[in-house]
C-alpha positions in Angstrom: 0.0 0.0 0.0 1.1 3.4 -1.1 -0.2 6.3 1.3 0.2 9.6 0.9 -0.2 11.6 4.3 -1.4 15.4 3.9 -1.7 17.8 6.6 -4.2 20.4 5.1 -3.4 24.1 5.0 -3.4 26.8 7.6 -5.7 29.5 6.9 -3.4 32.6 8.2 -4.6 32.8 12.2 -2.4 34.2 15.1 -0.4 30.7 15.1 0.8 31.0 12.0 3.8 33.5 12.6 3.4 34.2 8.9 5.8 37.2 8.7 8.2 35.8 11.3 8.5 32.5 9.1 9.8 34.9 6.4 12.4 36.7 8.6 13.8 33.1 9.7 13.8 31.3 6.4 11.1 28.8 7.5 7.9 27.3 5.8 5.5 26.5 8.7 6.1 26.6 12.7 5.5 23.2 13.4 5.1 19.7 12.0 2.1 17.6 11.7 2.9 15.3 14.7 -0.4 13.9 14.3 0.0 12.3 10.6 3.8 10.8 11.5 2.1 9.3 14.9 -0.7 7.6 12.3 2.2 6.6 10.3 4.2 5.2 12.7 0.4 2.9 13.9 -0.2 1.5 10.3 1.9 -1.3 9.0 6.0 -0.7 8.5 5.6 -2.6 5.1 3.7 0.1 3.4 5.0 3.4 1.9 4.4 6.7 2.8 5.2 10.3 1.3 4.1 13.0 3.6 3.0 16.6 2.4 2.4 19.5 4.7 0.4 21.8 2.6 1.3 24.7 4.4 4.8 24.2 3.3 4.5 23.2 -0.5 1.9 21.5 -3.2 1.4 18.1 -3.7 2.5 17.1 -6.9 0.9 14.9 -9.8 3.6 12.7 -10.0 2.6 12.1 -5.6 -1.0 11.7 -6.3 -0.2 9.0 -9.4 2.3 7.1 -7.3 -0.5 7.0 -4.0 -3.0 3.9 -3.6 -4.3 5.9 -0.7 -4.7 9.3 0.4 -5.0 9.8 4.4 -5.8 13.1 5.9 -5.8 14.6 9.6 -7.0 18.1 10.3 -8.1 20.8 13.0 -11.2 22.5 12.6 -9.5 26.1 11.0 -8.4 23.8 8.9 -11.8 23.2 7.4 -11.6 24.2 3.6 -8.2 22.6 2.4 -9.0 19.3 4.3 -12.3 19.1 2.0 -10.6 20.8 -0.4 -7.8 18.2 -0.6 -10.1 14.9 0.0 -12.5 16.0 -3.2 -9.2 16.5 -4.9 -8.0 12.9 -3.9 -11.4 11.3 -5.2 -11.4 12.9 -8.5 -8.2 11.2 -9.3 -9.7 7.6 -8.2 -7.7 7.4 -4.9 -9.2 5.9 -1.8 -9.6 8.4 1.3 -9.3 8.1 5.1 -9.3 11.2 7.0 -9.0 11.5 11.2 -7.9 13.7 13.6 -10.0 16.5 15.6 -12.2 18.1 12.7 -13.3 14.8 11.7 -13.9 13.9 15.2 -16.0 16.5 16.5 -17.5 17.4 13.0 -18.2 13.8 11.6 -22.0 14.2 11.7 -22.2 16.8 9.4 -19.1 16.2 7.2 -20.0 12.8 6.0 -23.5 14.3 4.3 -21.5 16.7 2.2 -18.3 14.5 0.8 -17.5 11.3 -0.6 -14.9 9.8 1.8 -14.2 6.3 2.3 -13.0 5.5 5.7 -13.2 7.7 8.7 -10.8 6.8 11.5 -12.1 8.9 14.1 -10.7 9.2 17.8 -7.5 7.9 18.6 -5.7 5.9 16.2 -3.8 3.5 18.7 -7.6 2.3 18.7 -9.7 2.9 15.5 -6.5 2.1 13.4 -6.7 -2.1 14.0 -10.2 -2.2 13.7 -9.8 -0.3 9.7 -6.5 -2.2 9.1 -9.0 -5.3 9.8 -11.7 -3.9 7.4 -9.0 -3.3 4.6 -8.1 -7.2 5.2 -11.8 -7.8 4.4 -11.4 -5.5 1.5 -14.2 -3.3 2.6 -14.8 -0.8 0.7 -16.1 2.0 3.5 -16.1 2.4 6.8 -16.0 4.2 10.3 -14.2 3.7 13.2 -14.6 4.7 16.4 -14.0 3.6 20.0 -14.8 5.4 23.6 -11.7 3.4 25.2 -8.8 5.6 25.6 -5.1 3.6 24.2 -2.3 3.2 26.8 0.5 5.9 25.1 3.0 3.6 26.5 2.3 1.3 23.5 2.6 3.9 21.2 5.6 3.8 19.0 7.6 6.5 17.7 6.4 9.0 15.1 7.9 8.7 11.9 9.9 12.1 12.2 12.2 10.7 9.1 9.5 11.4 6.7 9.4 15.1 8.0 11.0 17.9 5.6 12.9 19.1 9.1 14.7 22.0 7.3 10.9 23.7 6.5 10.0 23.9 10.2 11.1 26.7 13.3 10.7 23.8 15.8 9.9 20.5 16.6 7.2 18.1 18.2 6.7 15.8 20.8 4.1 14.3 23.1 4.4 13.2 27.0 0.8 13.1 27.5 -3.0 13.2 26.7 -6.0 14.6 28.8 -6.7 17.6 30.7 -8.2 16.8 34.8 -10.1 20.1 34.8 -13.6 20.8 33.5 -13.6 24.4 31.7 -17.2 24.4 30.1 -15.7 25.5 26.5 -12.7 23.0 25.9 -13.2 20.2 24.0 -9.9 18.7 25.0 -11.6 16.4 27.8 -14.1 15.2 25.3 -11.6 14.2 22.9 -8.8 12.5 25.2 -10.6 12.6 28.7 -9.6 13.8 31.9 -7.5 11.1 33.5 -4.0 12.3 32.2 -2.6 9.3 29.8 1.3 9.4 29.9 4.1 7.9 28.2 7.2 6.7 30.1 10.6 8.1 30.7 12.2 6.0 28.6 9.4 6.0 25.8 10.2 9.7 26.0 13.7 9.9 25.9 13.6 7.2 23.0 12.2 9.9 21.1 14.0 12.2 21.7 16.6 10.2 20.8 15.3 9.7 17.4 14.9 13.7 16.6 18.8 13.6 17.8 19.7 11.3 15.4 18.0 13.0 12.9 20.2 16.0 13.4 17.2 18.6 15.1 19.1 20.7 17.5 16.6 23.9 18.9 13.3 24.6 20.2 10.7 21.0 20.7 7.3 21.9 21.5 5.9 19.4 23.9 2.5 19.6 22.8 0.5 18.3 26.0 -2.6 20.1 26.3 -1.8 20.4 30.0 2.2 19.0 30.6 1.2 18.9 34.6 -1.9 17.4 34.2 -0.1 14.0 36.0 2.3 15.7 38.4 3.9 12.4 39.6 4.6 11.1 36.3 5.9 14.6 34.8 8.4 14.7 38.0 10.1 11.9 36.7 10.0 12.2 33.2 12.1 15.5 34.3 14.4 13.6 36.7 15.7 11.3 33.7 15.0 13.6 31.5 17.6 15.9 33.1 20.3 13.5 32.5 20.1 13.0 28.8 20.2 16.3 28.8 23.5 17.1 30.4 24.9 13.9 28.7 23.8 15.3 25.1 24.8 18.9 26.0 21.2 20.3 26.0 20.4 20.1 22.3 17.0 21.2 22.8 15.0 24.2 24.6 11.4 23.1 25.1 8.3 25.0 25.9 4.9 23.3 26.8 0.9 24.5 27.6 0.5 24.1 31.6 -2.2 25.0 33.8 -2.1 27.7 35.9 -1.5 25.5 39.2 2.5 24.8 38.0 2.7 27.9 40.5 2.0 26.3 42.8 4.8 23.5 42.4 8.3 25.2 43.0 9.8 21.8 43.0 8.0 21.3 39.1 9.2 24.4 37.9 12.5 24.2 39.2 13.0 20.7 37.3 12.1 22.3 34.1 14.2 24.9 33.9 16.6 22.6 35.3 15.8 20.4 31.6 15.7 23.6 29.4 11.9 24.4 29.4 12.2 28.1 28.1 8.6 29.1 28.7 5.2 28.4 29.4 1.5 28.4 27.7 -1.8 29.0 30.0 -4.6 29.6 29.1 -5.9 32.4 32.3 -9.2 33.3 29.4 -9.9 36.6 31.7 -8.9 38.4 35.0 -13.0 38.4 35.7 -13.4 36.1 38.6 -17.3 35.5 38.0 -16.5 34.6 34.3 -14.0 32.0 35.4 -16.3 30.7 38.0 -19.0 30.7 35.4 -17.0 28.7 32.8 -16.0 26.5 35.5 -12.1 27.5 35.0 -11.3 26.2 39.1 -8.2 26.1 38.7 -7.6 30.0 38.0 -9.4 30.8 40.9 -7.5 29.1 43.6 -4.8 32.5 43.7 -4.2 35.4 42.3 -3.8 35.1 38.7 -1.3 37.9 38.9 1.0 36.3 41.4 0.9 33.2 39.8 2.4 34.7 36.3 5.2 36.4 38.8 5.8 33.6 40.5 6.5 31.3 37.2 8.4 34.1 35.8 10.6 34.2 39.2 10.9 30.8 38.5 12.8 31.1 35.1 10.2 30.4 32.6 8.6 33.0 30.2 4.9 32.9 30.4 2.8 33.1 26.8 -1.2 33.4 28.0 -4.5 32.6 26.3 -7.6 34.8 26.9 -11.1 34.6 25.6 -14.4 37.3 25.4 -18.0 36.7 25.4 -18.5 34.6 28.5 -22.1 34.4 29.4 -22.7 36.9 32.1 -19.4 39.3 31.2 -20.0 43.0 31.8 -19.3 45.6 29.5 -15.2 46.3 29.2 -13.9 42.9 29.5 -11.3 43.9 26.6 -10.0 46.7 28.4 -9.7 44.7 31.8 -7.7 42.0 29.8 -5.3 44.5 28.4 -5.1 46.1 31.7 -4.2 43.0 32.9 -1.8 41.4 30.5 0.2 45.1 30.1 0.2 44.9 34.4 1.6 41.3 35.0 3.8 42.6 31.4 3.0 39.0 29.4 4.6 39.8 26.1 2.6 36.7 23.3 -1.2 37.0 24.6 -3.5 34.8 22.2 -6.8 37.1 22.4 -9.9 35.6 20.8 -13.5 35.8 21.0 -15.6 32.5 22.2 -16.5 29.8 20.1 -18.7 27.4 21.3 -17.3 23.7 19.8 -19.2 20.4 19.1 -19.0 18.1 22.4 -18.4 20.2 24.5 -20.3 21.4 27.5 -20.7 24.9 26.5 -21.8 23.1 23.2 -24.5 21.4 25.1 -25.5 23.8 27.0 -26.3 26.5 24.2 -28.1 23.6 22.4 -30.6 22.9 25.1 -30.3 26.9 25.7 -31.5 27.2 21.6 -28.3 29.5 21.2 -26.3 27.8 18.7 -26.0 30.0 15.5 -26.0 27.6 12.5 -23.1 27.6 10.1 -20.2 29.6 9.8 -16.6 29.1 10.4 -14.5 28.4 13.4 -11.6 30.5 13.3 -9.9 33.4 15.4 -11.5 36.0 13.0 -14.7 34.6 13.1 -17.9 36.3 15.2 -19.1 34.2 17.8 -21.0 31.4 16.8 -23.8 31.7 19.6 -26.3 34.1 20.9 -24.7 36.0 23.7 -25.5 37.4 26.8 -24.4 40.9 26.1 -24.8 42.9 22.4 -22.9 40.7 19.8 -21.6 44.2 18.8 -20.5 45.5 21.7 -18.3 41.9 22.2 -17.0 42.5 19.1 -16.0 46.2 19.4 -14.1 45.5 22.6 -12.4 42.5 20.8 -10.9 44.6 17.4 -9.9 47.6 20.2 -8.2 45.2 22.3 -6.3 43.4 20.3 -5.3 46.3 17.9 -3.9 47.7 21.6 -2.1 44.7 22.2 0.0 44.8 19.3 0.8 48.1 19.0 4.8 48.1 18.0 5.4 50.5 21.3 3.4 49.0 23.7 4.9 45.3 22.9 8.0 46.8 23.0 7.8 48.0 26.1 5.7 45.0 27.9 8.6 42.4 26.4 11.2 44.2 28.3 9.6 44.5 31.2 9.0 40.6 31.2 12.4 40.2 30.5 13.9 42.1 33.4 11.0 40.1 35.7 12.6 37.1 35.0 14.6 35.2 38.1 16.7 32.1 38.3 18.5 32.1 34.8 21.6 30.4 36.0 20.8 27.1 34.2 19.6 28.1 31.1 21.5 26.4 28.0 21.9 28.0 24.9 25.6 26.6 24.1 24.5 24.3 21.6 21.5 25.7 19.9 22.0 26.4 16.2 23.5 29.9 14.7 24.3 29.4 11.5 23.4 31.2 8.2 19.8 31.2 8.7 20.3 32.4 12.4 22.8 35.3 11.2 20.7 36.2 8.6 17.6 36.5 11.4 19.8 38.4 13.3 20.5 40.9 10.7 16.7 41.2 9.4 16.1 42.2 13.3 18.4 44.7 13.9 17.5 46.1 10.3 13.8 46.2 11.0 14.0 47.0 14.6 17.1 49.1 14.9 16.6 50.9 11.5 13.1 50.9 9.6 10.6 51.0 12.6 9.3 54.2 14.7 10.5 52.1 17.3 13.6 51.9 16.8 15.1 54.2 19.9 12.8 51.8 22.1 14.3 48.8 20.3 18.0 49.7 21.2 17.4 51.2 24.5 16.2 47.4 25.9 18.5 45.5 24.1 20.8 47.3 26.1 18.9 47.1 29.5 18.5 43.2 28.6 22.4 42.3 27.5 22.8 44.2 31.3 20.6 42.6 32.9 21.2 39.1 31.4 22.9 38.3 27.9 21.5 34.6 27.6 17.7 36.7 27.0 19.1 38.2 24.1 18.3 35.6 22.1 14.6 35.1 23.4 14.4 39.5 22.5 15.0 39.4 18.9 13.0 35.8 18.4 9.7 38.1 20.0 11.0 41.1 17.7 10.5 39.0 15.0 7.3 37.6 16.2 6.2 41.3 16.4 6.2 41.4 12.5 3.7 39.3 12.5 0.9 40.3 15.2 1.1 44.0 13.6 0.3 42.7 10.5 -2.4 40.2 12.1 -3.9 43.1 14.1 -4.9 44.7 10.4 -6.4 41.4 9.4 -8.7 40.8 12.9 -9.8 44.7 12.4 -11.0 44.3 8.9 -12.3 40.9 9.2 -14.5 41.7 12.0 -15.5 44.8 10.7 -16.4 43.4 7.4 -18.7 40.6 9.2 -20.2 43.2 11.7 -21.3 45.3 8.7 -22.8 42.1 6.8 -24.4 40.7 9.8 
């Protein structure tokens, strides 16, 4: 069997660091660690040929030579997956499609295309069950199971069929699940809340493996919520650690945690102890009865504000997700998040406005409610998909102003340095073997042409790059990557104003 794996496109969103890719020489972020994980599942005897759409085309002479195309997709991802599958069909190729879109969306795709075999939830499970219906030579299917797969049996992604030159960074996986209950995410649904980890050694044979391969930089350990088993994680770090001093730190990792790691001075200190450069969490609002409303327990428990000072005292850089159009919020909710996030001086802030997903218990909530608008995209420049509890407008409004404030060059600026000179306990950060060659020169030079040249801010550039090679020259680094990163979120900021604007006026 000939497969050919393809990861749909990207439509541009604020994770796809579009402009930043440009100023570092690189196609896409990150890799579809999904597709090489279903690779790795289906029989070794096959071939594969993997193609990330949002780093080239798929060729004629690719779709000729596959038996098979197989698809996996998130929900932004919406009009290349269907896109690609009705291009599959018309060439007479056989198509299986999986991953979170199809999961959560089955219902309604399967009315409206002509795929063969849907291997929905986790492949460690649904994969036997269609291997066993290709043995039968069935000639449709879907798969499904409500058992959750022990990860410990799952073997390691095929990275070698990656294009590792096209990406910033690399992925890996330590766990599955989520233990809290926020009313919105559909993470819990999809992988349940009892935390499903790997083992240290599983782990470290990976890692192994993306060694070998030659990856030396940033690995994105793409747990929903890395703490989620605090036992577990404690001593994935503690042997982690040592194939980390024994390989010379080759890697800097970052991970999404929930708010709690503050809580865990022993946690934290082991991951900056293995390299973990920062942190994702998802905080959603400073507006206690919003996070009591949306069931968000864990943000409740202390002050959100010392929390984010106490992880960066620890060492570790805090990025930070927040969300508007809770039922119940009062007007100015966007300015009381950008109060907050320039106050506690979090640099990357993902801002969006709520979307209510399939499964989930907002979901099911709005449906009993009658609230659920039909139809209509998913996406971070998308209205809300629900009837709120406040003006639609007025949601809206305090959305485009807020983020348009975020990302204003100055204000960045200045909030970036001030997180930098917040940070404590940098004496066992690694950098010494992380790559600078031509690409990374070449970076360096776009920066300080941009920065230190072109933009208004340029005085403001200089005068912190100063401050921070004072203060601690291993940040330096970590400064020009979020100069670069700025590049893109001003030119996003344009696209969520006009977007927004557009569907307000239409609406």
């Amino acid at each position: 069997m000939r497969v050919l794996l393809i990861l749909p496109r990207f439509p541009k969103s604020f994770w796809t660091y579009d402009k930043t890719m440009q100023l570092i020489g690189k196609k896409s972020g990150l890799p579809p660690l999904g597709l090489i994980t279903v690779a790795a599942l289906l029989p070794q005897d096959w071939e594969f040929k993997l193609v990330d759409r949002n780093i080239r085309e798929i060729t004629e002479a690719e779709w000729e030579w596959a038996d098979m195309a197989m698809l996996s997709a998130m929900v932004v991802q919406k009009k290349d997956f269907l896109a690609q599958a009705k291009a599959a069909k018309q060439r007479g190729k056989k198509v299986a499609v999986g991953g979170p879109y199809a999961t959560s969306f089955y219902p309604d795709i399967m009315h409206n295309t002509d795929i063969d075999y849907w291997v929905l939830d986790e492949g460690e499970m649904t994969i036997p069950t269609f291997l066993a219906a290709l043995e039968r030579d069935e000639s449709k299917g879907v798969f499904r199971s409500t058992e959750k797969p022990d990860v410990t049996q799952t073997p390691i992604p095929r990275y070698d069929l990656l294009e590792l030159d096209a990406y910033a960074d690399m992925s890996i996986q330590f766990s599955r699940g989520c233990p809290f209950l926020c009313e919105f995410c559909d993470i819990i649904t999809l992988y349940g809340r009892k935390p499903r980890t790997k083992t240290p050694e599983q782990m470290l044979r990976e890692l192994d493996c993306l060694y070998e391969l030659g990856w030396r930089g940033n690995v994105f350990m793409v747990d929903d919520n890395f703490i989620g088993n605090k036992r577990n994680v404690k001593q994935f770090l503690e042997v982690l650690k040592g194939w980390m001093e024994a390989k010379k730190y080759p890697f800097v990792f970052y991970t999404e945690a929930s708010v709690d790691l503050a809580r865990h001075p022993d946690l934290m200190s082991a991951m900056v102890e293995c390299n973990f450069d920062f942190v994702f969490i998802g905080l959603e609002t400073p507006d206690e009865a919003s996070l009591a409303q949306i069931k968000k327990s864990q943000n409740l428990k202390e002050p959100l504000s010392e929390s984010i000072t106490t992880i960066k005292n620890a060492g570790i850089q805090v990025m930070a997700g927040f969300i508007i159009g809770f039922d119940g919020e009062q007007a100015g909710a966007g300015k009381r998040i950008v109060q907050f996030i320039e106050d506690t001086a979090i640099p990357i802030a993902m801002f969006t406005l709520l979307q209510a997903l399939p499964n989930t218990a907002l979901w099911d909530r709005l449906h009993k409610e009658q609230r659920l608008m039909p139809g209509g995209d998913i996406n971070q420049t998308s209205l809300i998909n629900f009837v709120p509890t406040r003006p639609s407008t007025e949601i809206a409004d305090e959305y485009v102003e807020a983020f348009w404030q975020l990302y204003e060059p100055k204000q960045y600026l200045q909030r970036t340095y001030r997180h930098f000179m917040q940070m404590g306990n940098l004496k066992h950060r690694h950098l010494e073997s992380m790559p600078f060659g031509w690409g990374e020169f070449k970076l360096l030079l776009r920066v300080l042409w941009l920065h230190g040249v072109v933009h208004q801010t340029r005085w403001d550039f200089w005068r912190y790059l100063y401050k921070i090679a004072r203060f601690n020259g291993n940040l330096i680094p970590d400064y020009f990557v979020l100069c670069a990163a700025m590049e893109h979120f001003v030119d996003f900021r344009q696209m969520v104003r006009e977007q927004i604007t557009t569907q307000l006026k239409n609406a």
